[in-house]
C-alpha angles and dihedrals in degrees: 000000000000094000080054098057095046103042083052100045089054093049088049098050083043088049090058095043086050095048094052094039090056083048093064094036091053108047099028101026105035101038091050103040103040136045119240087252086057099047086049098048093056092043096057101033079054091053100039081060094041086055100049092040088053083054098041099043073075079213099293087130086068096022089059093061087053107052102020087097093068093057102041119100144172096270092051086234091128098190110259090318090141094054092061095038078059106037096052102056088046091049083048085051099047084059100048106025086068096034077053089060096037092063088044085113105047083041102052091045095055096048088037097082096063091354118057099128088062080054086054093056099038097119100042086067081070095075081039102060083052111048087046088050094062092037091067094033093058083039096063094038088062092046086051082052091052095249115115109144106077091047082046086047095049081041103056102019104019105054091037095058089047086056092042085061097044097052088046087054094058098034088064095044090247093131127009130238089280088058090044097052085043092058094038085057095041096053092066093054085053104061093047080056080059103044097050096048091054087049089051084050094054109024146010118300102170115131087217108120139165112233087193096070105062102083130227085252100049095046081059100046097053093043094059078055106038086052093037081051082043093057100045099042086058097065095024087060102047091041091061093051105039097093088056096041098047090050103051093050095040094042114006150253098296092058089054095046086055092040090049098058095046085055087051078052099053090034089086089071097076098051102093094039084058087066089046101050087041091046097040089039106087089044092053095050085053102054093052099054076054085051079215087156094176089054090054094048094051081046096049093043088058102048094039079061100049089046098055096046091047091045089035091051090048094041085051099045088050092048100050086046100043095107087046100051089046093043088057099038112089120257079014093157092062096054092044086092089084096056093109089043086061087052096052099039092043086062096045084049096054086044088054108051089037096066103022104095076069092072083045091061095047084044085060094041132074092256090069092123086067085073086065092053100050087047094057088049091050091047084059105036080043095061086033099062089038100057088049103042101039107060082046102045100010120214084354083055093057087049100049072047099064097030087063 
């Protein structure tokens, strides 16, 4: 339990330095340094490779957590588990990297019209998508190995101060955009460098395995998970990237840049709620293998509180203060466009991480396929409501979007 506590007490103090250095980064770097089209570039070519390497990880982040106890042994030897934890992904990658490059054409048409610098860079999201797909492979497998604090510390300083340098670069003129998207790309090989060098330092990390040892049963079984994570990456993933994408290409890069920065805004809102669902998890998990239903919901009904006062304070504090953080950051006025998107998004924030332990709870129950299902219908509701509300009320349109 002690290495517990203090693995978690270090990600947490790196989580809040993070979070205040990409505070700084974000309002006095970014705006400064990059144009709203450019802001907007890198957020969407980072999200265009988030959304093929989810796909393509084929849920052996969360796979991994589940059946890494039937390969771990005294020695530490684990018995090939690192093969698999690097195979699948690759085998994942092999599927969605070329159905990426099929849909080049229908893609590129529909970004060209407002978007056709994201066209331009469409390729380099391919080392991208792999270099974030081992990232968070080597990361889970640290955090499968109960250490957690120096991939939370590549994650939220690392990679930051690697940015930091990056953005200074091209705001003095010193590289061009090419060198900027370069870095931005490069940065994130390498922290799975990182990442993979920490893993080699703690735990196995051979590519020797024993076929023989995964069972008929458990090949099944993982299979029935890896394709039920598969299912419902492919419309979680999309659903938390819709808004971005649908902007940039209805109205271009310089609306998502804007709207970019008043989600970083907004962003701020969820961090309390991340200690409480990891703190209130594992008790959770527990009550519903007990299927003790009125323990959950008193469960559920305290954290959902303490939810909404933390998100509601922090909602509050940004709103009173929104003409005052835009009047400070530079270019402010610019970016005072998405003032309304920070309205709409700060309320489906505090929504969100009022009522989500609920999807925690069905996650821990028998009924956990229905999350699939309420997914699906979101995915749909989700590019319904912003085909409707962003050509009437623009960026503000994609936010009322999402909080509905």
């Amino acid at each position: 339990m002690g290495i517990i506590i203090r693995q978690s007490i270090k990600a947490t103090a790196i989580n809040y330095l993070g979070a205040f250095l990409g505070f700084l980064i974000t309002f006095f770097v970014q705006t400064r340094c990059r144009s709203t089209e450019e802001i907007g570039l890198l957020g969407v070519l980072f999200e265009a490779a988030m959304l093929i390497a989810s796909l393509a990880m084929l849920g052996v982040n969360s796979s991994a957590i589940r059946f890494f106890p039937y390969f771990k042994n005294p020695e530490n030897k684990n018995n090939g588990f690192f093969f698999y934890l690097i195979v699948i992904p690759f085998i994942g990658a092999l599927i969605f990297i070329p159905l990426y490059l099929i849909l080049h054409t229908p893609i590129a048409n529909y970004f060209s019209t407002n978007s056709k610098l994201f066209v331009s860079y469409y390729y380099w999201v391919i080392p991208l998508i792999l270099f974030i797909l081992y990232w968070i492979t080597f990361e889970a497998y640290s955090s499968i190995l109960m250490r957690i604090a120096i991939p939370r510390f590549i994650r939220e300083i690392g990679i930051r101060i690697c940015f930091l340098t990056i953005y200074l670069l091209y705001g003095f003129q010193i590289i061009t955009i090419d060198g900027l998207v370069g870095g931005f790309i490069l940065t994130y090989g390498l922290a799975a460098a990182g990442c993979l060098w920490y893993v080699s330092r703690i735990g196995p990390v051979s590519l020797k395995h024993d076929y023989g040892y995964v069972s008929k049963p458990l090949r099944k079984e993982v299979l029935n998970y890896t394709a039920f994570l598969l299912f419902g990456a492919l419309s979680g993933s999309i659903l938390g990237k819709l808004d971005l994408f649908m902007v940039s290409a209805k109205l271009g890069l310089n609306y998502a840049g804007i709207y970019r920065i008043a989600f970083y805004m907004t962003a701020i809102i969820a961090i309390p709620s991340q200690s409480i669902s990891t703190i209130s998890s594992p008790i959770a998990a527990d009550l519903m293998s007990k299927e003790d239903f009125k323990g959950a919901t008193t469960l559920f009904q305290k954290v959902a509180l303490h939810q909404f006062l933390a998100g509601s304070l922090l909602f509050f504090f940004i709103w009173v203060n929104m003409d005052s953080i835009y009047a400070i950051i530079p270019n402010g006025g610019e970016y005072a466009a998405g003032k309304w998107v920070v309205f709409f998004m700060g309320l489906s924030k505090v929504i969100e991480v009022t009522l989500l332990f609920g999807a925690h709870l069905i996650g821990y129950s028998k009924f956990y396929y229905w999350r699939l299902y309420f997914t699906v219908f979101l995915t749909i509701i989700t590019i319904i409501l912003n085909n409707w509300l962003i050509p009437i009320y623009g960026i503000s349109g994609a936010a009322l979007a999402m909080l509905i």
